[in-house]
C-alpha positions in Angstrom: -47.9 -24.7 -6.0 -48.1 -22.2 -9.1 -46.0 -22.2 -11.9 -44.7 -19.9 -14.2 -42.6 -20.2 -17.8 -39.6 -18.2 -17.9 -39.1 -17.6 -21.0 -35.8 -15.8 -21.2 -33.5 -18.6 -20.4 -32.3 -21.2 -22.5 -33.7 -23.7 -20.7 -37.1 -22.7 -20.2 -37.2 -23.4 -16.6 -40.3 -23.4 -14.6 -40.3 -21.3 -11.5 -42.7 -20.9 -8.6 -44.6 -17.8 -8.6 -42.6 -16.5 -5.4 -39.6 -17.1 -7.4 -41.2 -14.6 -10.4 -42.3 -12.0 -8.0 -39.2 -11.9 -6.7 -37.2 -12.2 -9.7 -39.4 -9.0 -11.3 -39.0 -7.2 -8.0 -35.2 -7.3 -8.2 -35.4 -6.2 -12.1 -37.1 -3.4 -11.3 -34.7 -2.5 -8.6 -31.9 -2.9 -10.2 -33.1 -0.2 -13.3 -33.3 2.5 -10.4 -29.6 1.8 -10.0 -27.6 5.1 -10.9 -24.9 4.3 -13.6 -21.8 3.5 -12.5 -22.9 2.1 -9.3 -21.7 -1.4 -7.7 -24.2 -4.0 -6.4 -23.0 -3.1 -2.9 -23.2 0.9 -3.1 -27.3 0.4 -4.0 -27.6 -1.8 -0.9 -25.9 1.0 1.2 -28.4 3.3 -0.1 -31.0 1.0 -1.8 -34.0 3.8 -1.9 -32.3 6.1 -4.3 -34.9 7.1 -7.7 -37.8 5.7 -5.5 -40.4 8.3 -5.8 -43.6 7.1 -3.3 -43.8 5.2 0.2 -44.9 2.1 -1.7 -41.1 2.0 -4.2 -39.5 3.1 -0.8 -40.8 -0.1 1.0 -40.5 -2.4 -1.8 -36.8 -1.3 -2.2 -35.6 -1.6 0.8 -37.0 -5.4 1.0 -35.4 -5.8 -2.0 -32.8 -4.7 -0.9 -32.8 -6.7 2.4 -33.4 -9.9 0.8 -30.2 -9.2 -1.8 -28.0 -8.9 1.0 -29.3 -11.8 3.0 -28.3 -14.0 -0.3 -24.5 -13.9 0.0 -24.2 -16.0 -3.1 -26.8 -13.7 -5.3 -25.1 -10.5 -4.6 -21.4 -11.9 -5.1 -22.5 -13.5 -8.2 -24.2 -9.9 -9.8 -20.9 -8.2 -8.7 -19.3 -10.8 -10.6 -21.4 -10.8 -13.4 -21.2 -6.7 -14.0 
C-alpha cells in the first residue's frame, strides 16, 4: 500500500495514503469551524461556511466519519 511522510509529528510516522486524505479532510473541516464552537456543536450542524455541493458533501462525510470514531472526537474535545 502507499505511503506518505508526515512530517509534522515528532516522530515522523508513515501513514497510508487513506490515512492522509483523511487526516487533510478533517483539517480542512475543522478551519470552517465558527470560533467558539465545540467539536460536538459542528457535528450537529457540520455544513456551516461550506459554499458549493462538493464542500457540502465532503463535510458531512467528514462529519459522519468524526462521529463514528468515539475516541477521535472525545479526544479533540479534550484536546481544545
Amino acid at each position: 500500500m502507499s505511503t506518505v511522510e508526515n512530517s509534522e509529528s515528532a516522530g515522523q510516522k508513515t501513514h497510508t495514503v487513506q490515512e492522509a486524505v483523511l487526516c487533510a479532510a478533517y483539517k480542512w473541516w475543522e478551519e470552517l469551524r465558527p470560533p467558539g464552537w465545540s467539536i460536538q456543536q459542528h457535528l450537529q450542524h457540520p455544513t456551516v461556511n461550506t459554499t458549493n455541493v462538493w464542500q457540502h458533501f465532503l463535510a458531512t462525510s467528514v462529519a459522519q466519519w468524526v462521529a463514528e470514531d468515539a475516541d477521535f472526537s472525545a479526544g479533540e474535545e479534550a484536546s481544545t
